[in-house]
C-alpha positions in Angstrom: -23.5 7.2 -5.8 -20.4 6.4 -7.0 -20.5 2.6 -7.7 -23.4 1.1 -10.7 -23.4 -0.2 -13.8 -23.6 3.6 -15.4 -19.8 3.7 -14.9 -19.2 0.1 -15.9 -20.9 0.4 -19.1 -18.0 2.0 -21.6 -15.1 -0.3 -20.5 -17.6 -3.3 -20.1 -16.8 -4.4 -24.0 -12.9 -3.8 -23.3 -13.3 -6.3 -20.3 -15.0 -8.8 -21.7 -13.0 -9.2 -25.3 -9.6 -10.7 -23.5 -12.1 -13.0 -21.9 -13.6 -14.8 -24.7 -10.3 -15.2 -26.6 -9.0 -16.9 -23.6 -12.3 -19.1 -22.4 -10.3 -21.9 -24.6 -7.3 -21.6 -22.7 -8.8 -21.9 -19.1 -9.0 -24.8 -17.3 -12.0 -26.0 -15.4 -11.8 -24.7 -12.1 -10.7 -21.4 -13.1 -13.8 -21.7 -15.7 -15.8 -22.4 -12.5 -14.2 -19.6 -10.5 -14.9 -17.1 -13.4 -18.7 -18.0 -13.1 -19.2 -17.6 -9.8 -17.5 -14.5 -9.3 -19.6 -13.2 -12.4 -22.7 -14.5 -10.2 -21.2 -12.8 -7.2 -20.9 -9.6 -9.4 -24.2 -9.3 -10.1 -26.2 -10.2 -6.7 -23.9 -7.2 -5.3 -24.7 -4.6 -8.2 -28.6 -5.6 -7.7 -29.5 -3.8 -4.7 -27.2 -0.8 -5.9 -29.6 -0.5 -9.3 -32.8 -1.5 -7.4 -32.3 0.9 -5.0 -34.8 4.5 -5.1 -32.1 7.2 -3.7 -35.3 10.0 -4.4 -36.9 8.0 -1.6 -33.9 9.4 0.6 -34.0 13.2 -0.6 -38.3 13.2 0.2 -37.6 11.7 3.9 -34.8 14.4 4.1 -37.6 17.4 2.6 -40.3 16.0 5.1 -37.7 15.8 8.2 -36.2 19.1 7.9 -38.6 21.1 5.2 -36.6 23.3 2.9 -33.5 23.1 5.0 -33.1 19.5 4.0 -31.3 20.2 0.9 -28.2 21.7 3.0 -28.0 18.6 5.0 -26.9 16.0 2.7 -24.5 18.7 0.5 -21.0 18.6 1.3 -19.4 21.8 2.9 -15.4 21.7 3.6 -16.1 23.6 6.6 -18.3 20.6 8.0 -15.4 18.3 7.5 -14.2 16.1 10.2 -10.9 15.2 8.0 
């Protein structure tokens, strides 16, 4: 849960100013670079959004009933580090 467009979406306007004062300046292929990793950007952050993560927390309440909430909390004492 710690990747999305939630966290994105206050330094998104600070990102993309630079980039439109500079559009002028960049050549073609770099042009061409900067679209397709803005394409690439946003098939990866699709299945992140489209994602249901509640789905997750009912299979883990049918599985293990009221015990289920334990199991996917952290606990330093379950730790491997």
């Amino acid at each position: 849960m710690g990747c999305g467009p939630r966290l994105m979406l206050v330094v998104r306007p600070y990102l993309i100013l630079p980039v439109g004062f500079l559009w002028g300046a960049f050549e073609k292929e770099i042009k061409i670079l900067l679209i397709a990793a803005l394409v690439l950007g946003i098939v990866v952050q699709i299945p992140s959004v489209t994602v249901n993560i509640f789905r997750y927390y009912y299979k883990m309440s049918q599985q293990f009933g009221s015990g289920g909430h334990d199991k996917f909390l952290f606990f330093h004492c379950n730790n491997r580090l």
